[in-house]
C-alpha positions as CSV (number, residue, x, y, z in Angstrom):
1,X,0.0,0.0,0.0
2,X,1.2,3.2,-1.0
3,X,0.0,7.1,0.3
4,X,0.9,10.4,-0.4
5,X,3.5,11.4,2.1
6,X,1.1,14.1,2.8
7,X,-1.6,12.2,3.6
8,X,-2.6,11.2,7.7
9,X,-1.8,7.4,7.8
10,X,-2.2,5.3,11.1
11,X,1.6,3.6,11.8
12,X,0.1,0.7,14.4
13,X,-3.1,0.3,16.3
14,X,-3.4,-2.8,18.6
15,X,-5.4,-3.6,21.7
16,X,-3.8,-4.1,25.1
17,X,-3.9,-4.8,28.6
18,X,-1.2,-1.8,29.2
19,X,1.0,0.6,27.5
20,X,3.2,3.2,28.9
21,X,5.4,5.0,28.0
22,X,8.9,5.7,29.1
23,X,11.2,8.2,30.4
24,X,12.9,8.0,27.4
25,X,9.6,7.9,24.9
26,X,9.9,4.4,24.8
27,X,6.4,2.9,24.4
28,X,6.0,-0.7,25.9
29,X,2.8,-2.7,25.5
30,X,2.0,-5.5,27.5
31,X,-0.7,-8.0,27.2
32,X,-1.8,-7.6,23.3
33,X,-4.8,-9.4,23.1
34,X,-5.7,-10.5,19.7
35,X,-8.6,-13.4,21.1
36,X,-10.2,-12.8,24.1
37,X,-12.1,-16.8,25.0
38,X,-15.1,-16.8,27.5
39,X,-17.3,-19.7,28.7
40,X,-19.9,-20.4,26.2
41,X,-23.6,-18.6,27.0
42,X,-26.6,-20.5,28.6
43,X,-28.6,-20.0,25.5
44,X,-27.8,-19.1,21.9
45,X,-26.9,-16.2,21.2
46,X,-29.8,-13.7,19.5
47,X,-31.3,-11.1,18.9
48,X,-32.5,-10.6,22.5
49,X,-29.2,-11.4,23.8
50,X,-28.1,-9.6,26.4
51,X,-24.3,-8.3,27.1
52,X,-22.5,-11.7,27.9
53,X,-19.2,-9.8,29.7
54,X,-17.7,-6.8,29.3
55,X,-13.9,-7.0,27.9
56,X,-11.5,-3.9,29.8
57,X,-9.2,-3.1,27.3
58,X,-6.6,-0.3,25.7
59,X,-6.4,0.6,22.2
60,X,-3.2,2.0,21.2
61,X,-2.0,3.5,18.3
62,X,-0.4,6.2,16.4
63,X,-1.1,8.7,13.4
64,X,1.4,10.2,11.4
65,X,1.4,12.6,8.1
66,X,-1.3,14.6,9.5
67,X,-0.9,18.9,7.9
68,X,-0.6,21.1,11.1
69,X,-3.6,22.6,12.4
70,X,-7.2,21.4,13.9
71,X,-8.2,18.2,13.4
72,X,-11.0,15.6,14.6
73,X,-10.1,12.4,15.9
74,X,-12.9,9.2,16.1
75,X,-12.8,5.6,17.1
76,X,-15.9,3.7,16.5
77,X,-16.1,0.5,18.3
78,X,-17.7,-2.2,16.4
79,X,-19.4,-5.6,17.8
80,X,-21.2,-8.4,16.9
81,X,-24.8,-8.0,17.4
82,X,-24.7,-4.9,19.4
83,X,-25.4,-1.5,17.7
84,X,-22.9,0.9,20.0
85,X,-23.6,4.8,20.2
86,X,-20.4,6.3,18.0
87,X,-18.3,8.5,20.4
88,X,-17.8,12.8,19.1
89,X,-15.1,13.6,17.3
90,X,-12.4,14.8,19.8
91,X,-10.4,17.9,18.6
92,X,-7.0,17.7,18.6
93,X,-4.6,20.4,17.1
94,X,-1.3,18.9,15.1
95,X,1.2,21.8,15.8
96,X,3.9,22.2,12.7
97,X,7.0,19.7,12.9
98,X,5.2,17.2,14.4
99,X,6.2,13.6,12.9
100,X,3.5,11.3,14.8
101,X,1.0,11.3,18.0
102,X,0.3,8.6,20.1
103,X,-2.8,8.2,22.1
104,X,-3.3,5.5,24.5
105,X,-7.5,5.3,24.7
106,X,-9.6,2.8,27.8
107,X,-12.3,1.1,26.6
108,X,-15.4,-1.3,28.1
109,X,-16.3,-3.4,25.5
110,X,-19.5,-5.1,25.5
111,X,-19.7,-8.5,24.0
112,X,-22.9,-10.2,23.2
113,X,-21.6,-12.4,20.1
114,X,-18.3,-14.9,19.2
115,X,-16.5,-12.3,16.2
116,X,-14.5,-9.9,15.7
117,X,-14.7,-6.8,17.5
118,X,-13.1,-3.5,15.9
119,X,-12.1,-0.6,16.8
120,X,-12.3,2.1,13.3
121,X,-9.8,5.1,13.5
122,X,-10.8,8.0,11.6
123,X,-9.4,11.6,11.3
124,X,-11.0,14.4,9.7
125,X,-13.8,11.8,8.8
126,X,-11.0,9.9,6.8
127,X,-10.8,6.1,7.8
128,X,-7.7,5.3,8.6
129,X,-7.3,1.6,9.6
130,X,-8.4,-0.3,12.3
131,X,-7.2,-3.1,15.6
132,X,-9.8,-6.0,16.3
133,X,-9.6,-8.6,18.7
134,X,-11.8,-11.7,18.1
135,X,-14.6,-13.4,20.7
136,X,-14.9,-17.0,20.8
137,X,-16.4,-19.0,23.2
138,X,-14.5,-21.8,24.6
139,X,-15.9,-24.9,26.7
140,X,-13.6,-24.8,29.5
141,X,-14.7,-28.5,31.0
């Protein structure tokens, strides 16, 4: 995949347990979680269904390419089954000679269905990529 250099482009977005970051700007994740397992439900899942567990996680991830000046800044969280309220933009401003931003956002995800689970960042209203994590339940006897 190519892009005008230009043009905002997201560098990594990945869901985690932690991230920090360093004295020394060093970014450290620990605990990606790319498949979360629970016990299977009671009933099949539906319609009707309601929220199965809630999954505590961090997305992090990084834009870079973005023009200086005011910007908007969205993730949408999208889950099987469950229609979830899209967050307002956030404003952020992109001051000149800036390479990259990090941002290190807390989400409760609801899960109601096994699948994949994303979260969609956009800037200016322009996708830009996405993390997932996929649901699965998993007979523990």
């Amino acid at each position: 995949m190519t892009s005008n250099p230009a043009d905002p482009y997201l560098k990594y977005a990945l869901f985690c347990h932690d991230a920090q970051t360093g004295d020394d700007d060093e970014l450290t994740f620990k605990g990606i979680i790319d498949l979360v397992e629970l016990p299977p439900p009671a009933e099949t899942p539906g319609p009707e269904t309601p929220i199965l567990a809630q999954v505590d996680v961090n997305l992090a991830f990084c834009i870079a390419g973005a023009a200086p000046g005011a910007h908007h800044l969205m993730v949408a969280i999208k889950a099987p089954g469950i229609p979830l309220d899209t967050p307002p933009p956030q404003a952020v401003e992109w001051e000149d000679g800036i390479l990259f931003q990090r941002w290190i956002k807390t989400f409760r995800i609801p899960v109601q269905r096994a699948g994949t689970h994303v979260a969609a960042i956009l800037l200016d209203g322009t996708p830009l990529g996405e993390a997932s994590f996929m649901v699965r339940f998993k007979d523990y006897c």
